[in-house]
C-alpha positions in Angstrom: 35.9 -14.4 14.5 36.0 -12.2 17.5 34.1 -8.4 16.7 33.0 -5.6 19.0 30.7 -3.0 18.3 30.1 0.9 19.9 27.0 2.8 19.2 27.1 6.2 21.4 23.9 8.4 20.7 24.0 12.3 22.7 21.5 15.1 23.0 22.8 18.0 21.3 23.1 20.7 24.3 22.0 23.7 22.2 18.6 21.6 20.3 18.3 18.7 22.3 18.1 16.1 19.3 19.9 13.2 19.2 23.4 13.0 17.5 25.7 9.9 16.6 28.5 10.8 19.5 30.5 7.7 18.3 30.3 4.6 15.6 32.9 2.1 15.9 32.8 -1.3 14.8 34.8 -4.3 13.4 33.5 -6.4 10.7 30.8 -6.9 10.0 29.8 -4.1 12.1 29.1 -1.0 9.9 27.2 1.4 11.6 25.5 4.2 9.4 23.3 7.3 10.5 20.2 6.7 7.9 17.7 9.6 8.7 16.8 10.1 12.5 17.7 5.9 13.1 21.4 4.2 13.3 21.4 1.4 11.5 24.0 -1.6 11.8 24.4 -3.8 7.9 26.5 -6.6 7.7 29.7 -6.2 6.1 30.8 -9.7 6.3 29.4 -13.0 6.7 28.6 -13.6 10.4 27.5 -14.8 12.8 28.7 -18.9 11.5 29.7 -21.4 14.4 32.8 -20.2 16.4 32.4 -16.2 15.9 31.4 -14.2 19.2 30.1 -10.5 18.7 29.4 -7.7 21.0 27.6 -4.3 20.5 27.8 -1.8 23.2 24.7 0.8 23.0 25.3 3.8 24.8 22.5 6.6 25.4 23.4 9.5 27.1 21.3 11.6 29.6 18.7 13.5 27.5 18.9 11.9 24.2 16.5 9.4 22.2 18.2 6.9 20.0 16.4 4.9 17.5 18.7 1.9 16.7 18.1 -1.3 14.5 19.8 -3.3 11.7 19.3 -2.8 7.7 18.6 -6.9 7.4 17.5 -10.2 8.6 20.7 -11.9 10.5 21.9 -15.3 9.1 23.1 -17.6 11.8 24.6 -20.3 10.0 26.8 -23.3 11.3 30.9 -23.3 11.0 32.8 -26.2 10.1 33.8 -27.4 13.8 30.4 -27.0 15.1 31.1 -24.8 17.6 28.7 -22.6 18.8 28.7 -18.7 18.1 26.8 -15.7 20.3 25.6 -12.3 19.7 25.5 -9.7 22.6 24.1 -6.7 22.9 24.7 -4.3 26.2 22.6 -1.2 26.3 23.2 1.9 28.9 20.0 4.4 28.8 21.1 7.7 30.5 18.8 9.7 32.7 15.6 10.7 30.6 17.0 8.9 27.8 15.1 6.7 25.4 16.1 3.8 23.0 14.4 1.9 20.4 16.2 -1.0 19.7 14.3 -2.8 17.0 16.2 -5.2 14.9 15.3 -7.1 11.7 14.9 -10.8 12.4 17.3 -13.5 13.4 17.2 -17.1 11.3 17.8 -19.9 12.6 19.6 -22.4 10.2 19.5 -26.2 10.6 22.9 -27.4 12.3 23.8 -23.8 13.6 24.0 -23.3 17.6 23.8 -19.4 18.1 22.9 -17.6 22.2 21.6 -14.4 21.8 22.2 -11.9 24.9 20.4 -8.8 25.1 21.0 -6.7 28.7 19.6 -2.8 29.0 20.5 -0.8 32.0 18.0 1.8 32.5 18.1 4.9 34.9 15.2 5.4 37.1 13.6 8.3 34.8 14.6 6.5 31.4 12.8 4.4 29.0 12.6 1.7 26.5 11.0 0.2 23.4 13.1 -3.2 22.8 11.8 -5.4 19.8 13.9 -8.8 19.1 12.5 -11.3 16.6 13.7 -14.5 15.5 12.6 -17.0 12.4 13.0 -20.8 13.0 14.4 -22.7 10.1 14.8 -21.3 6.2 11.8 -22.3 4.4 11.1 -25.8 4.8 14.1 -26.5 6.5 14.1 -27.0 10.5 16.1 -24.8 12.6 19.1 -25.1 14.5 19.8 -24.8 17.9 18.7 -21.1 19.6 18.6 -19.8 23.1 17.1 -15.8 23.6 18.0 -14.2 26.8 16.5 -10.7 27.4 17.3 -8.7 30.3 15.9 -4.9 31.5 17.0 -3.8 34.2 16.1 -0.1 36.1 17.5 1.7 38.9 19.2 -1.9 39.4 15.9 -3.8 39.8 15.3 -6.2 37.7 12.2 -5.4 35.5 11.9 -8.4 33.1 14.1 -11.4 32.9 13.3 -13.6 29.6 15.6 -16.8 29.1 14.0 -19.4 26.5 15.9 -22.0 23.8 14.4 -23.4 20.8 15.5 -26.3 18.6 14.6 -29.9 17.7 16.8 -31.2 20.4 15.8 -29.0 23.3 13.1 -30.6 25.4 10.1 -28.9 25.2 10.5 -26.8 22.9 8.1 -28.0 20.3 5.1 -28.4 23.1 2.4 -26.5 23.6 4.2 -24.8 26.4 6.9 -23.5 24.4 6.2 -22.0 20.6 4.8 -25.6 19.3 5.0 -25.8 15.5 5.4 -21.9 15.4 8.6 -20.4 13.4 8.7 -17.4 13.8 8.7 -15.9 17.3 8.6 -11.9 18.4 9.4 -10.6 21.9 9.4 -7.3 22.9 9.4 -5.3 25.8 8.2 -1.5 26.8 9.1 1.0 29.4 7.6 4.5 30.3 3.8 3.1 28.5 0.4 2.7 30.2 0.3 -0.9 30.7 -3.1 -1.3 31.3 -5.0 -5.0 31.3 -3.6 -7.8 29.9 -4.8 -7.9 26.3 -4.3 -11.6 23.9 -5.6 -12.7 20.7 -5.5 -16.7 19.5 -5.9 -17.8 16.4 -5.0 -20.3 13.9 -1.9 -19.6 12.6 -0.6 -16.6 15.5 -0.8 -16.4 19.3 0.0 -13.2 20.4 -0.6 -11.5 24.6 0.3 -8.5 25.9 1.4 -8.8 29.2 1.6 -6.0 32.2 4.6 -6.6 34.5 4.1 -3.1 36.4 1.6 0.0 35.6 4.7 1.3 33.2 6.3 -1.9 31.7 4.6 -4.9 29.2 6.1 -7.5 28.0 4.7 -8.8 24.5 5.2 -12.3 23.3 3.7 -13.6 20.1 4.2 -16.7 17.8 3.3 -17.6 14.7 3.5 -19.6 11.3 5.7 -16.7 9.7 6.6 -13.3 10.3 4.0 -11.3 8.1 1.4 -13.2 10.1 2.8 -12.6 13.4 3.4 -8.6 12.6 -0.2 -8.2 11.9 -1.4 -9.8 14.7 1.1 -7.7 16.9 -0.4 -4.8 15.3 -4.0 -5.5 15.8 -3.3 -6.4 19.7 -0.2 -4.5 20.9 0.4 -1.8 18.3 2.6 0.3 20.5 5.4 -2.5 19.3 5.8 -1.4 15.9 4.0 1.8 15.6 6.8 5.0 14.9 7.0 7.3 18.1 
């Protein structure tokens, strides 16, 4: 299966809140305004081996979209074993804003899924973007996973993340990599007070907050499962999930 998606959020000239310009999507894209976020729910069974999906994100000057998805993605494997890919390209107008905060990705044992994640800022716009992914279903290991995340402003480059995952990629299971961690959040802010580098280790979570310029962090954070992985990211970076 081949499926696009277009998510265009405007300022509303007369208020100045955000409106839901344009929602087009094929399946299993449905797009819904819920409240002041879009959310995207699933209404078909994707992404399995072989399907390649787009979403295009578009925030216009002035507005401030808050965009995420109602539940966890599947990724499962198709009967070929071809691989399958979810991409996301995000355009964030002159002082725009946009949340992008999905629910998580799994992983499923034999699956081999790329998620692509690219936002084009303007010099005076910012971001909040939140991707998390869980390896494996409950004791089952994972498939085969590779995260690229790319922010870009005034066309620099402000953070370039490309890391796979899998019981076949080498290194992943190390120390350098998530070790026997499952469940894996990355985010990363701009327009924030960076500040010092902040972490917090402990048995079952790793979790560091990162400065890549006095406006930008980057915040990685592993961990057994996702409830112990939010907390920690709450106690040491809770700009990640906190509401604006």
């Amino acid at each position: 299966m081949i499926a696009h998606g277009t998510i265009v959020v405007a300022a509303d000239a007369d208020t100045g809140r955000a409106h839901l310009q344009r929602a087009e999507g094929d399946p299993p894209f449905s797009i819904r305004r819920c409240g002041e976020r879009v959310l995207i729910a699933a209404s078909a069974a994707a992404p399995v081996g072989g399907d390649e999906l787009s979403l295009d994100i578009g925030v216009l000057d002035g507005a401030v979209a808050d965009i995420g998805t109602v539940a966890s993605t599947i990724v499962l494997p198709g009967p070929t074993g071809a691989s399958s890919s979810m991409t996301t390209r995000c355009e964030v107008g002159a002082d725009a804003h946009l949340d992008w905060i999905g629910e998580p990705t799994v992983s499923v044992v034999g699956s081999d899924h790329e998620v692509v994640t690219s936002v084009d800022l303007a010099a005076s716009s910012t971001c909040r973007i939140v991707e998390e992914v869980s390896l494996g279903r409950t004791g089952e290991p994972s498939g085969r996973l590779r995260l690229v995340l790319r922010v870009v402003r005034d066309a620099a480059t402000v953070v370039h993340h490309d890391e796979s995952f899998g019981p076949d990629v080498p290194g992943a299971g190390s120390v350098v990599s998530v070790g026997t961690a499952r469940h894996v959040l990355s985010a990363v802010l701009v327009g924030v007070d960076a500040g010092p580098s902040r972490s917090s280790i402990s048995d079952d979570c790793r979790v560091a907050w990162l400065p890549v310029s006095p406006d930008v962090a980057v915040v990685l954070a592993v961990g057994t499962d996702r409830p112990s992985v939010r907390a920690a990211v709450e106690r040491v970076a809770p700009e990640v999930i906190a509401p604006r």
